[in-house]
N, CA, C and O atoms as CSV, one atom per row, in Angstrom:
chain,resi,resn,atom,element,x,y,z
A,1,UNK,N,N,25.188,6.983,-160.811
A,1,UNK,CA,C,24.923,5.751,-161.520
A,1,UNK,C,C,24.142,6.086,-162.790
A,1,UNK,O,O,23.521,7.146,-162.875
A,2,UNK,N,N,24.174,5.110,-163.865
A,2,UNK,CA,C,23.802,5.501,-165.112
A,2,UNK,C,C,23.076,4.130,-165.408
A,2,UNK,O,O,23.675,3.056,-165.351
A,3,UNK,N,N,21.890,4.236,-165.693
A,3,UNK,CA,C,20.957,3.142,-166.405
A,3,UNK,C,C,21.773,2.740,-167.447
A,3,UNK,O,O,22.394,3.462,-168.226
A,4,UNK,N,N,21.692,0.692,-167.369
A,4,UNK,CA,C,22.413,-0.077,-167.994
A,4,UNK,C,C,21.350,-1.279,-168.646
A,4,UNK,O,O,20.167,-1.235,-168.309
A,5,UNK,N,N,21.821,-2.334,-169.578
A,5,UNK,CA,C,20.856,-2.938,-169.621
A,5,UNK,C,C,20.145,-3.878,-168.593
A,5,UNK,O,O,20.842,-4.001,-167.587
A,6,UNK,N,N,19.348,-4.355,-168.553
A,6,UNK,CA,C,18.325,-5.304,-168.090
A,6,UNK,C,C,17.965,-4.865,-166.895
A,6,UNK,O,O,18.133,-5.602,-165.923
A,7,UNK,N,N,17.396,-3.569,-166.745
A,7,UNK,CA,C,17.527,-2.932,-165.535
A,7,UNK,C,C,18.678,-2.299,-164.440
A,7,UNK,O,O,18.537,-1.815,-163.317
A,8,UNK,N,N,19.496,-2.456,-165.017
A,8,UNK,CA,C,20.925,-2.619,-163.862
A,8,UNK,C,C,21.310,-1.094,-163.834
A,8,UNK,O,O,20.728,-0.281,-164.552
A,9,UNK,N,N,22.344,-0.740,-162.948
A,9,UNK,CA,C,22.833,0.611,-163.057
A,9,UNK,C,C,24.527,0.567,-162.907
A,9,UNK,O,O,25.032,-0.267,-162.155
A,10,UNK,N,N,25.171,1.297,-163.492
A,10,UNK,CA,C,26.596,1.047,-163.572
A,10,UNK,C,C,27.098,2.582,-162.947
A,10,UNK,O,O,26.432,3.612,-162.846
A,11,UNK,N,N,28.032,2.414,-162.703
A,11,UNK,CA,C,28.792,3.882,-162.290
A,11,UNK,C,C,29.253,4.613,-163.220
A,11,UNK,O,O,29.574,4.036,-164.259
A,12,UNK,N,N,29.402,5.901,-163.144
A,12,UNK,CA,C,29.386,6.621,-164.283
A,12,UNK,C,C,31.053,7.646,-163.876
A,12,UNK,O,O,31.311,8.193,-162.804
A,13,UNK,N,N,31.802,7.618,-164.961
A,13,UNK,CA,C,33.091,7.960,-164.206
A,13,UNK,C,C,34.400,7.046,-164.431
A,13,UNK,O,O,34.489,6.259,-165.373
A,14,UNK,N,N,35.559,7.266,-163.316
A,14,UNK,CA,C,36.757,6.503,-162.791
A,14,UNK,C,C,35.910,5.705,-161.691
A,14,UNK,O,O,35.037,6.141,-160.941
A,15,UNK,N,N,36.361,4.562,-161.800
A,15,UNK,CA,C,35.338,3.674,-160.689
A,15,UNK,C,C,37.047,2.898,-159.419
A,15,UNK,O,O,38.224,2.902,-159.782
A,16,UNK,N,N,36.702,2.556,-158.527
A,16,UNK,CA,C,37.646,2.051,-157.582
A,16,UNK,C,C,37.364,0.246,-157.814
A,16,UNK,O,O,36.377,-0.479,-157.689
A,17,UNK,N,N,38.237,0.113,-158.055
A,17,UNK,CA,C,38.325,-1.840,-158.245
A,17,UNK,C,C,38.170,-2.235,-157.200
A,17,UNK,O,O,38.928,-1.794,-156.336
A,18,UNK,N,N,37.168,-3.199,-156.820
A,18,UNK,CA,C,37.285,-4.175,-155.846
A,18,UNK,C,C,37.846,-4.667,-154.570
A,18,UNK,O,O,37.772,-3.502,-154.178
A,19,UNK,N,N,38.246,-5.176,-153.743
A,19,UNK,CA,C,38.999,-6.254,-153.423
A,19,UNK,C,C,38.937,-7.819,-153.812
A,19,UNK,O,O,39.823,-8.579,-154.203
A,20,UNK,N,N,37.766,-7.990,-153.599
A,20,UNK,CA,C,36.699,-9.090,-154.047
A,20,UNK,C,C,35.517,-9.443,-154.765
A,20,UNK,O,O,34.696,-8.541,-154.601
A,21,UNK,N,N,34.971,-10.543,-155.639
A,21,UNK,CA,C,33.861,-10.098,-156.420
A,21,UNK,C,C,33.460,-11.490,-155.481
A,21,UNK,O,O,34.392,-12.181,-155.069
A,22,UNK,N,N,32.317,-11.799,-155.222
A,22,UNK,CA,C,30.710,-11.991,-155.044
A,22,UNK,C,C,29.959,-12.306,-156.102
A,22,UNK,O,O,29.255,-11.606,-156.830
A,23,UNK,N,N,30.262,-13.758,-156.093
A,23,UNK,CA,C,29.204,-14.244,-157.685
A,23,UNK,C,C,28.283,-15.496,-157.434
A,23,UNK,O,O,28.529,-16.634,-157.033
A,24,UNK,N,N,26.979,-14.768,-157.872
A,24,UNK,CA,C,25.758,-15.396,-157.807
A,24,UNK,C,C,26.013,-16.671,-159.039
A,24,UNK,O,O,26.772,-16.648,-160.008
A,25,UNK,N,N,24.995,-17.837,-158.541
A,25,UNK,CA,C,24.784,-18.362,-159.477
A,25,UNK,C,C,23.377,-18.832,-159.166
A,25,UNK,O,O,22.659,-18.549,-158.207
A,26,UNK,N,N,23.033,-20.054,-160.784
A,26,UNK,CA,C,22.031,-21.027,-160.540
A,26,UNK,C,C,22.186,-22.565,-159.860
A,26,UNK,O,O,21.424,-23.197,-159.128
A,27,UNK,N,N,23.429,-22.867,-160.388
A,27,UNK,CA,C,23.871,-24.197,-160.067
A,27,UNK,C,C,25.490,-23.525,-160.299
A,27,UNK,O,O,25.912,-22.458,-160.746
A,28,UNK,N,N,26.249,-25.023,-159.625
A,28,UNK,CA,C,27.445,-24.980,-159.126
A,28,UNK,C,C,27.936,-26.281,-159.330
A,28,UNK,O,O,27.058,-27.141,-159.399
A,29,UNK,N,N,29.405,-26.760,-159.476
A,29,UNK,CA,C,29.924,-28.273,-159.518
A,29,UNK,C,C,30.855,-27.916,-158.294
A,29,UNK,O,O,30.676,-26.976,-157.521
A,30,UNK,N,N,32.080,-29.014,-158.250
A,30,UNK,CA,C,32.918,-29.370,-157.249
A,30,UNK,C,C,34.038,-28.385,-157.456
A,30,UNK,O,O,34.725,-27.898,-156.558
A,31,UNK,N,N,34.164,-28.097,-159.040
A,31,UNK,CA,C,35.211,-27.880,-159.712
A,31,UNK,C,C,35.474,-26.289,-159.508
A,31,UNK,O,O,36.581,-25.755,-159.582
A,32,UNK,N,N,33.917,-25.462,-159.164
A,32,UNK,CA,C,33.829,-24.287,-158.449
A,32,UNK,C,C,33.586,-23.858,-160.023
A,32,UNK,O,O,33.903,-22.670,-159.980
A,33,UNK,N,N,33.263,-24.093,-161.194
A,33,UNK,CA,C,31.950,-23.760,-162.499
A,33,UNK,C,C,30.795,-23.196,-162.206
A,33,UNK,O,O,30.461,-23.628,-161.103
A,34,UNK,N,N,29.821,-22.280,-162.712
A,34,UNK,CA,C,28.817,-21.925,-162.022
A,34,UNK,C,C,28.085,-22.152,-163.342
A,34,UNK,O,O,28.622,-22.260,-164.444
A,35,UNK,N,N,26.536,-22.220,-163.021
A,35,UNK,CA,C,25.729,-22.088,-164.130
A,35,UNK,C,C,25.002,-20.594,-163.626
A,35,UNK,O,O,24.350,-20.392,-162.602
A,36,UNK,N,N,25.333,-19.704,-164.646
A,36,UNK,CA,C,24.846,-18.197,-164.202
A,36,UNK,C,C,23.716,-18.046,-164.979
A,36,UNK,O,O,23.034,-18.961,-165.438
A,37,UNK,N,N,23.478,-16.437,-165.159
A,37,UNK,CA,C,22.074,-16.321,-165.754
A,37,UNK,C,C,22.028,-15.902,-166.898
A,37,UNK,O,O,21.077,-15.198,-167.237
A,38,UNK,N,N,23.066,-16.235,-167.810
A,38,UNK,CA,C,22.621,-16.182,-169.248
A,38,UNK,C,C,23.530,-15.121,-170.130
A,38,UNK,O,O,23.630,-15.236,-171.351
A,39,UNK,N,N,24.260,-13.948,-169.287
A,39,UNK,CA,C,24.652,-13.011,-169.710
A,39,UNK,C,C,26.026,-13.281,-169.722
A,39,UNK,O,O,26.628,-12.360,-170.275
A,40,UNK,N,N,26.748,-14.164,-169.338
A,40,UNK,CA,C,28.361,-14.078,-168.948
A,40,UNK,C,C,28.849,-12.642,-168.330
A,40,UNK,O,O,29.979,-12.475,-168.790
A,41,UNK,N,N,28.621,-11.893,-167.768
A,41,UNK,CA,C,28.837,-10.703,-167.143
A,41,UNK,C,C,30.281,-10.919,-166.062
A,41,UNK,O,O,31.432,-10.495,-165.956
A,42,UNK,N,N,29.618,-11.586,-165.588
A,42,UNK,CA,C,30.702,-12.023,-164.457
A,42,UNK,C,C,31.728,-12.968,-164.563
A,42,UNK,O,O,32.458,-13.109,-163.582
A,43,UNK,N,N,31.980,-13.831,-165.844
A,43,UNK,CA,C,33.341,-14.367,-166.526
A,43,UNK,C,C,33.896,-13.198,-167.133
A,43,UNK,O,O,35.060,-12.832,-166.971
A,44,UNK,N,N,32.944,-12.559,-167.910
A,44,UNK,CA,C,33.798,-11.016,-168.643
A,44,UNK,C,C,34.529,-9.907,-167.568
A,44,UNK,O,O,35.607,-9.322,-167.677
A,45,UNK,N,N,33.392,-9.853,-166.369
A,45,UNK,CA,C,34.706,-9.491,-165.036
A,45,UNK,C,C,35.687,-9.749,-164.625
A,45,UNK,O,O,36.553,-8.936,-164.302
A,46,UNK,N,N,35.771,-11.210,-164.538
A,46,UNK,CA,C,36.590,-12.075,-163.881
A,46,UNK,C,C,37.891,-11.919,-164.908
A,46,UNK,O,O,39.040,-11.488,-164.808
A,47,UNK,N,N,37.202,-12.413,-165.777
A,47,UNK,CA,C,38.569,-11.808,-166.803
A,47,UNK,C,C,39.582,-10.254,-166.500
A,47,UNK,O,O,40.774,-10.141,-166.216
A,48,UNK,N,N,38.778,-9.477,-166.654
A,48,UNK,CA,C,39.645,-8.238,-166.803
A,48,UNK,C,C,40.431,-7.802,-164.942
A,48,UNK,O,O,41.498,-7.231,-164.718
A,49,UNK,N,N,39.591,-8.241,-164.108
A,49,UNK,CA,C,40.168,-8.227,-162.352
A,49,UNK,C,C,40.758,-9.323,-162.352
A,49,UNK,O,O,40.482,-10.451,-162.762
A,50,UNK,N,N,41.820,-8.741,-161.711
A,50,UNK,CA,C,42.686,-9.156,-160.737
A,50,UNK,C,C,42.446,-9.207,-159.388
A,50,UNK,O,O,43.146,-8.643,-158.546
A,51,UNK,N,N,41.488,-9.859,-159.166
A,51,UNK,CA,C,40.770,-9.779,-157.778
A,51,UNK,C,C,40.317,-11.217,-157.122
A,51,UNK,O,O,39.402,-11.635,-157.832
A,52,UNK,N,N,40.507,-11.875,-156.367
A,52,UNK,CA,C,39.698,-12.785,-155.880
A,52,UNK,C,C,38.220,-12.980,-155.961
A,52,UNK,O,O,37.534,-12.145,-155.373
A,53,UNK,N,N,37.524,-14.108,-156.699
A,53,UNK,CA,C,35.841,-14.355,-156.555
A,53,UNK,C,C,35.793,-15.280,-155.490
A,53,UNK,O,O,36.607,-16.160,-155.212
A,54,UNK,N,N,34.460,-14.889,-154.781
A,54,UNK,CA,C,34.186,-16.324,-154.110
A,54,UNK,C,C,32.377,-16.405,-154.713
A,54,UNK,O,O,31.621,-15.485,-155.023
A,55,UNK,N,N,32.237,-17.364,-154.702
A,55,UNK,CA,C,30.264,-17.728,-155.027
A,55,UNK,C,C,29.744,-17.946,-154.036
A,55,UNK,O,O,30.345,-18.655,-153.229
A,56,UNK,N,N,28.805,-17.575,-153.800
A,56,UNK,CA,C,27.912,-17.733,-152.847
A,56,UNK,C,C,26.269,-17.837,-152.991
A,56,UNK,O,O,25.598,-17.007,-153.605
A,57,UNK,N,N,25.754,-18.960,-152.341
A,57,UNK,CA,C,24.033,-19.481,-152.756
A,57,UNK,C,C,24.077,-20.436,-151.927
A,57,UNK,O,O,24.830,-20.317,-150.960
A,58,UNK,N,N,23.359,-21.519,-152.069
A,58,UNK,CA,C,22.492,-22.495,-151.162
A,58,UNK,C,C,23.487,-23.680,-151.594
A,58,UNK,O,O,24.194,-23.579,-152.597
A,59,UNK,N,N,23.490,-25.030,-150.602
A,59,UNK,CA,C,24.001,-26.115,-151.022
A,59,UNK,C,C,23.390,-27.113,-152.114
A,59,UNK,O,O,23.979,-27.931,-152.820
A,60,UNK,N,N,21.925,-26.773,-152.032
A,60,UNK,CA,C,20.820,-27.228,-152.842
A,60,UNK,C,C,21.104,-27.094,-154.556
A,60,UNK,O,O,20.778,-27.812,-155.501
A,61,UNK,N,N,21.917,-25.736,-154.446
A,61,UNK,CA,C,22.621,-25.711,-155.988
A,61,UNK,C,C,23.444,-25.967,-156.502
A,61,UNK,O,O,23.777,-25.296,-157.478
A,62,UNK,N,N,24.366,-27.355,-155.985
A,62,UNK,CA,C,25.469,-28.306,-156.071
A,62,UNK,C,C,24.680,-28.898,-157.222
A,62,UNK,O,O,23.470,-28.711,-157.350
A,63,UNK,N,N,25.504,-29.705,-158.153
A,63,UNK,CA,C,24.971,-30.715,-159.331
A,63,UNK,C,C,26.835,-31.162,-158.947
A,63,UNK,O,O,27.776,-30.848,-158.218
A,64,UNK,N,N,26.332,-32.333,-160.334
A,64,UNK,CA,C,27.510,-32.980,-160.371
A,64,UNK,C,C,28.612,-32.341,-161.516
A,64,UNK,O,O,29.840,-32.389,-161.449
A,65,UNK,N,N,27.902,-31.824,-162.417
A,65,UNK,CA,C,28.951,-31.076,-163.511
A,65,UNK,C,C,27.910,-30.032,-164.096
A,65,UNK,O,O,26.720,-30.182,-164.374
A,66,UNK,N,N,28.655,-29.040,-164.183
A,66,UNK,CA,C,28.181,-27.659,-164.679
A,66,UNK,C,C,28.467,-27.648,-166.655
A,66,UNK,O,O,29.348,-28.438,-166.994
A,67,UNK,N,N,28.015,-27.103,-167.451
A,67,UNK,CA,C,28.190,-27.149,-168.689
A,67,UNK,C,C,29.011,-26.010,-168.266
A,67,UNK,O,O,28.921,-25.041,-167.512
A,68,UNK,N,N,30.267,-26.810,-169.476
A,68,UNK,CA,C,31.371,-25.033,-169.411
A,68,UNK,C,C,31.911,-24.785,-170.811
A,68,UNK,O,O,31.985,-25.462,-171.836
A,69,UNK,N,N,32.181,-23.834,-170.539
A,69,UNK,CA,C,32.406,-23.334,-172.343
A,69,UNK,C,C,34.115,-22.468,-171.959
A,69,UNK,O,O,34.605,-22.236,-170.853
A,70,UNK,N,N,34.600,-22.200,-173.160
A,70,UNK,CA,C,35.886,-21.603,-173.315
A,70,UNK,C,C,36.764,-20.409,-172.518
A,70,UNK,O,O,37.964,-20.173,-172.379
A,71,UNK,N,N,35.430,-19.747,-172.046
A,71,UNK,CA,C,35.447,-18.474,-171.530
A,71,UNK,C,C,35.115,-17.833,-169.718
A,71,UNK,O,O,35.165,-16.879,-168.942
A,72,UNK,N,N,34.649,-19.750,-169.993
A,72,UNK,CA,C,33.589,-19.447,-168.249
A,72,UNK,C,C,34.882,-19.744,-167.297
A,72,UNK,O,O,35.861,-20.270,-167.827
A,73,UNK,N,N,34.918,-19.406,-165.842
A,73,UNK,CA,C,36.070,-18.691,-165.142
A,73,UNK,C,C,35.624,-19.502,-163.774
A,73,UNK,O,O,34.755,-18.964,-163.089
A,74,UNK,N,N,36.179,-20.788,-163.330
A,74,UNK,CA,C,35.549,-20.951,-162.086
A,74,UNK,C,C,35.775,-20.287,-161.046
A,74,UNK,O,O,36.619,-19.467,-161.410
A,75,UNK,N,N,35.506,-20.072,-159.711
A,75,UNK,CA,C,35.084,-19.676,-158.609
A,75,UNK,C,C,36.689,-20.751,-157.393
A,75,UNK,O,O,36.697,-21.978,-157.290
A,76,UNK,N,N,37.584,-19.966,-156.823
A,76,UNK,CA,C,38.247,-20.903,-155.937
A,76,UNK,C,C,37.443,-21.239,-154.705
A,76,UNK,O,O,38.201,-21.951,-154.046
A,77,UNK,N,N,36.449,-21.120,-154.125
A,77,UNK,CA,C,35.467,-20.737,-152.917
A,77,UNK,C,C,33.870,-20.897,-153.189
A,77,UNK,O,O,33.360,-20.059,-153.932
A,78,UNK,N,N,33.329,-21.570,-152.825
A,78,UNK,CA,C,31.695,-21.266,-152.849
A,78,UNK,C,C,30.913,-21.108,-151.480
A,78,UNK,O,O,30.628,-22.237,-151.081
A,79,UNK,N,N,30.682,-20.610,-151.038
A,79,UNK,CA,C,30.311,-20.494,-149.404
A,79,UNK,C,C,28.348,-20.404,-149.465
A,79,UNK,O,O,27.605,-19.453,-149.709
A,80,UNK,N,N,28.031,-21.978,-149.093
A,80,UNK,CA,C,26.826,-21.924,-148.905
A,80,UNK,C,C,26.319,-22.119,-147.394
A,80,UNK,O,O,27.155,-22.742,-146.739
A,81,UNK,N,N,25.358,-21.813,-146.778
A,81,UNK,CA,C,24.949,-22.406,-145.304
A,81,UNK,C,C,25.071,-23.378,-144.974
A,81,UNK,O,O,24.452,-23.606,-143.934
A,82,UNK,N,N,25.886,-24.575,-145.557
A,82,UNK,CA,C,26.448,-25.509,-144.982
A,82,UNK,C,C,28.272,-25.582,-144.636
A,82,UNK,O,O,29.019,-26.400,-144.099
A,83,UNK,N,N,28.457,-23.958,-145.418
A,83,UNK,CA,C,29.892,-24.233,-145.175
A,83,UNK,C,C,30.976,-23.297,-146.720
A,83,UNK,O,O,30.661,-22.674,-147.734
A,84,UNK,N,N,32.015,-23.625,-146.195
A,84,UNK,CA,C,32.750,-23.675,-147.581
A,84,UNK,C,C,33.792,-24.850,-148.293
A,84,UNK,O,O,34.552,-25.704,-147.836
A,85,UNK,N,N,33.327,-24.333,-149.892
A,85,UNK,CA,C,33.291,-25.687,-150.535
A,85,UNK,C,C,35.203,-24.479,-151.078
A,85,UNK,O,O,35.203,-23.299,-151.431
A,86,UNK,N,N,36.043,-25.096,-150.973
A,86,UNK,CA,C,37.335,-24.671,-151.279
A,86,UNK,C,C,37.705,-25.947,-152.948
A,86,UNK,O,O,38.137,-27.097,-153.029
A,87,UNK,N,N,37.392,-25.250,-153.646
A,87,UNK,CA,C,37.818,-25.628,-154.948
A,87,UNK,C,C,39.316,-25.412,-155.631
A,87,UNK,O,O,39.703,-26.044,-156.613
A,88,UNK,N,N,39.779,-24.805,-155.209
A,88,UNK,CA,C,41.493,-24.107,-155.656
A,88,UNK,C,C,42.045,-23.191,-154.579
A,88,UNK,O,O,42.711,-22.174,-154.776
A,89,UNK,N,N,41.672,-23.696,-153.411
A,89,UNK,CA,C,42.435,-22.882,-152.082
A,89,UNK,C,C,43.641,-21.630,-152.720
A,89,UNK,O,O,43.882,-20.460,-152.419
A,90,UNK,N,N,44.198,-22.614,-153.743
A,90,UNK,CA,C,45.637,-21.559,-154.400
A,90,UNK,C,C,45.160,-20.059,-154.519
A,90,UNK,O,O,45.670,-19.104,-153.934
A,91,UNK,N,N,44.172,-20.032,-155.316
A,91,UNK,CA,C,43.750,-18.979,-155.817
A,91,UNK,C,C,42.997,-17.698,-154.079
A,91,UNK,O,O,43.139,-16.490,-153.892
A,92,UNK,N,N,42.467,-18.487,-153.455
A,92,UNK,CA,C,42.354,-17.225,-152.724
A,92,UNK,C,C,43.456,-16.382,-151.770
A,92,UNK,O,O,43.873,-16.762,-150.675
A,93,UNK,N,N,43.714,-15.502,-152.264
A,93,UNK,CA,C,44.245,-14.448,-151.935
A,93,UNK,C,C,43.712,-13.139,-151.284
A,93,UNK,O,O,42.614,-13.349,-150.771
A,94,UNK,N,N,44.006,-12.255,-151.186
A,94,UNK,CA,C,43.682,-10.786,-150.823
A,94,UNK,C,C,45.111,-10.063,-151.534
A,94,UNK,O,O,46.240,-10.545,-151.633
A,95,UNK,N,N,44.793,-9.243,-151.806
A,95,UNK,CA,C,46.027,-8.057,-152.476
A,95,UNK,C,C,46.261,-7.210,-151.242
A,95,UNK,O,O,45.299,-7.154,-150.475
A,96,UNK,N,N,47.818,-6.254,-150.753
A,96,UNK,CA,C,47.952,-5.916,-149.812
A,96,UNK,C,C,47.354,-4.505,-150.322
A,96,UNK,O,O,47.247,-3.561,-149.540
């Protein structure tokens, strides 16, 4: 691993893609929008994989509408301790 910004560490190399990404947020809508932490990191992922996201956090971080911009990538899945919130069932998949 190789020191990245804001503390983070990235792999250094050919890296192995995914199956699935795992995305944090602050807040969340119905629509499966997230309000993240400032960096878009994880729309700029989402973009380039071909991979299934699901979000995952508390139910407490439901609102009614998320601010979204051109680029932001919703979530088909949000799985909080009350459950899962299925926003675009279509979209979850697994690759064989």
């Amino acid at each position: 691993m190789t020191a990245g910004r804001f503390g983070t560490s990235h792999p250094e190399g050919e890296i192995d893609i995914p199956d699935l990404v795992l995305v944090p947020f602050l807040a969340f809508d119905a629509s499966g929008y997230r309000l993240g932490y400032g960096g878009g990191y994880y729309d700029r992922t989402l973009a380039m994989l071909d991979v299934p996201a699901i979000g995952f956090g508390f139910a407490g971080q439901q609102v009614d509408h998320v601010p979204r911009g051109p680029y932001d990538i919703p979530v088909p899945a949000i799985v909080t301790e009350r459950g899962i919130i299925r926003t675009d069932p279509s979209q979850i998949t697994m690759k064989d």
